[in-house]
C-alpha positions in Angstrom: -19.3 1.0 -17.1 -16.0 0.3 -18.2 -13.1 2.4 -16.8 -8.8 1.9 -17.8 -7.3 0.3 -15.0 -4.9 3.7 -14.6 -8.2 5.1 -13.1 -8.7 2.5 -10.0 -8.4 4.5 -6.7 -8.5 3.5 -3.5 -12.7 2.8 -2.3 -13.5 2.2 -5.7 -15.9 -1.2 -6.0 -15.0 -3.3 -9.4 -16.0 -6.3 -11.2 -13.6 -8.5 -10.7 -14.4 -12.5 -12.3 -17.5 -11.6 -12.1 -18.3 -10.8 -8.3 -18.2 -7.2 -6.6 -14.4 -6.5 -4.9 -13.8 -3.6 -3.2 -10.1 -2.1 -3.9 -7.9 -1.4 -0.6 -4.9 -0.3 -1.6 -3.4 0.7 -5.3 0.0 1.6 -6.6 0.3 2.8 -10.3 4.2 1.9 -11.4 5.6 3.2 -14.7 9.2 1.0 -14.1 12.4 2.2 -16.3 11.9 0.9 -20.0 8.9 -1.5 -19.1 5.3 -1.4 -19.2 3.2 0.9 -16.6 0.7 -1.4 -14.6 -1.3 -0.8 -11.8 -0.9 -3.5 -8.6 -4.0 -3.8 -6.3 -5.1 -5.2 -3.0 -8.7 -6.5 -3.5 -10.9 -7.7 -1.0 -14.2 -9.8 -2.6 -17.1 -8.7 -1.1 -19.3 -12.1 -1.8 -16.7 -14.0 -0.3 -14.3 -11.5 2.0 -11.4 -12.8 0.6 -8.4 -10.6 0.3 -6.2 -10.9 -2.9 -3.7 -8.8 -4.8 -3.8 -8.3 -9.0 -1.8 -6.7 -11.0 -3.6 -5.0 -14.3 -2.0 -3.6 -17.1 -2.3 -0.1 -18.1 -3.8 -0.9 -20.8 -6.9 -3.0 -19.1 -10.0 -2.1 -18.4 -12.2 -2.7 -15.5 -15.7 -2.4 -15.2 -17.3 -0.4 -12.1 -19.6 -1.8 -10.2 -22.7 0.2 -9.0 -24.0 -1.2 -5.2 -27.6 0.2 -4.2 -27.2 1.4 -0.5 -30.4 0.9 1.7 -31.1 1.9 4.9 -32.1 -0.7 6.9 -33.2 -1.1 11.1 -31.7 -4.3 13.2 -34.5 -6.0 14.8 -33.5 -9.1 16.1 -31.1 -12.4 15.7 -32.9 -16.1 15.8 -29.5 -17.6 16.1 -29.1 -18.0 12.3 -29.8 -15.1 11.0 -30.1 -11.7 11.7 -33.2 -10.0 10.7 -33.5 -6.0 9.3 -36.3 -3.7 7.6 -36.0 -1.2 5.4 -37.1 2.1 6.7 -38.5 3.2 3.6 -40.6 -0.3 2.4 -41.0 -2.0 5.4 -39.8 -4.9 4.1 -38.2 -7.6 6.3 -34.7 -8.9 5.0 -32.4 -11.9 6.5 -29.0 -11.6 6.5 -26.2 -14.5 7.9 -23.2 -14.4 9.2 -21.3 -14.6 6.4 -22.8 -11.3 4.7 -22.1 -9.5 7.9 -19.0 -10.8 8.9 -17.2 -8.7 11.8 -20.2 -6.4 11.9 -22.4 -9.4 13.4 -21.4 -8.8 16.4 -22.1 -5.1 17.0 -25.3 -4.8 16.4 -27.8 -3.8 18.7 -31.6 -3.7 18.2 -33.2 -0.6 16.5 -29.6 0.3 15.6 -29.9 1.6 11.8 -27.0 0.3 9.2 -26.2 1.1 5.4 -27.0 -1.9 3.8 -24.7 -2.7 0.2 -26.5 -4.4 -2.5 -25.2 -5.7 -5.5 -27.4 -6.6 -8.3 -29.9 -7.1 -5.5 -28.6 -9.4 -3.1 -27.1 -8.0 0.2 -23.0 -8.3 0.6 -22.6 -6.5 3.4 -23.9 -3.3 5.9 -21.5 -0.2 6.9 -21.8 0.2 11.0 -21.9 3.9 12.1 -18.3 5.5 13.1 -18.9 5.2 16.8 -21.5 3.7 19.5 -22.5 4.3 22.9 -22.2 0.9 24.8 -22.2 0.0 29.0 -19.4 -1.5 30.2 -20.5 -4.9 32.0 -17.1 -6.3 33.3 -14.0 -4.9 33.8 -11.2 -4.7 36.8 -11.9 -1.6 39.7 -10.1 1.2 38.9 -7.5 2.0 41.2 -6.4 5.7 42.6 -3.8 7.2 40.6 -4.8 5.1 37.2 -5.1 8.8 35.3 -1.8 9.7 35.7 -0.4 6.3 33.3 -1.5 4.9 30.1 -2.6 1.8 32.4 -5.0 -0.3 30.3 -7.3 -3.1 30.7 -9.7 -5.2 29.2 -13.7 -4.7 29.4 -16.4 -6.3 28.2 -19.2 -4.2 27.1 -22.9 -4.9 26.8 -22.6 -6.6 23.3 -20.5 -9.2 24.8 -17.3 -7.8 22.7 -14.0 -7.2 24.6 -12.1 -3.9 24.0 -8.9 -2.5 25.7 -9.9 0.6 27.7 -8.0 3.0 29.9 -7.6 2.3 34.0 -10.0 4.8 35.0 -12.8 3.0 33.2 -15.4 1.5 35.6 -18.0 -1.3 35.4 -21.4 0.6 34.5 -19.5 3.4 32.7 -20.8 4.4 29.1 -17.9 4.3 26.4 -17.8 5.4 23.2 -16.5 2.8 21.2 -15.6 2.8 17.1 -17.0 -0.9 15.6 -15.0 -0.9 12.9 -11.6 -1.3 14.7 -13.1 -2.5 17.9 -11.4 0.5 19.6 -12.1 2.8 22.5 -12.7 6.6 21.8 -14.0 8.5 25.0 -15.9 7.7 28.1 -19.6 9.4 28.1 
């Protein structure tokens, strides 16, 4: 479906040369006496790539239209990472480079939102926030609570995040995968 390029917002998933691009950021300029055009940050979502475009106001763009799927982590042979779909049971390989950062947060039985583009998988949307063990991290020490002491820890994932002083080994955190930050302690 064809929309004018005034009409891009942020979120929005285009065609861009053919292949899926997700649009980060936009700015729609009308300078002085020139032509309006619309300057975009684009991230491909075959490759991961990041780009800026400018379009005219007078382009058009066509939409793209992803398939979401809900889909159940199982298990990693070292290659690839295997998934069903809840609803067909099917089994489904994905590899690193479709999963990119995600890779690394998933857990088995953990249920993503799988992206598909004209039937091929380009990527999965983590939940906002997981529970995860804290394996390794410094003792705390008595009166941590009263500064913003941090320190690294390594959670059960094998991923290391910046926590506050007060976190032990063995505590539960609540951690948000998509900026590898700490939330809360459970």
């Amino acid at each position: 479906m064809a929309m004018p390029a005034t009409q891009i917002r942020r979120g929005n998933v285009i065609v861009f040369n053919g292949e899926p691009c997700r649009v980060l950021e936009f700015r729609h300029h009308t300078p002085g006496n020139l032509r309006a055009f619309v300057q975009t940050k684009l991230r491909n979502l075959v490759s991961g790539t990041t780009f800026e475009h400018r379009f005219r106001a007078a382009d058009t763009v066509e939409r793209a239209f992803l398939e979401t799927q809900e889909l159940q982590y199982l298990y990693s042979d070292g290659t690839h990472y295997h998934f069903m779909n809840n609803e067909t049971f099917e089994m489904l390989e994905l590899d690193d480079e479709a999963l990119g950062d995600a890779a690394q947060w998933l857990t088995p039985n953990m249920n993503v939102q799988a992206e598909f583009f004209e039937g091929r998988p380009i990527g999965v949307d983590l939940p906002n926030s997981l529970e995860l063990e804290v394996v390794e991290t410094e003792p705390a020490v008595k009166g941590d609570t009263k500064t913003a002491l941090t320190k690294p820890a390594k959670l059960e994932n094998g991923v290391t995040i910046t926590v506050p002083g007060f976190v032990n080994q063995g505590d539960r955190v609540r951690v948000d995968p998509r900026e590898a930050k700490y939330l809360e302690r459970v």
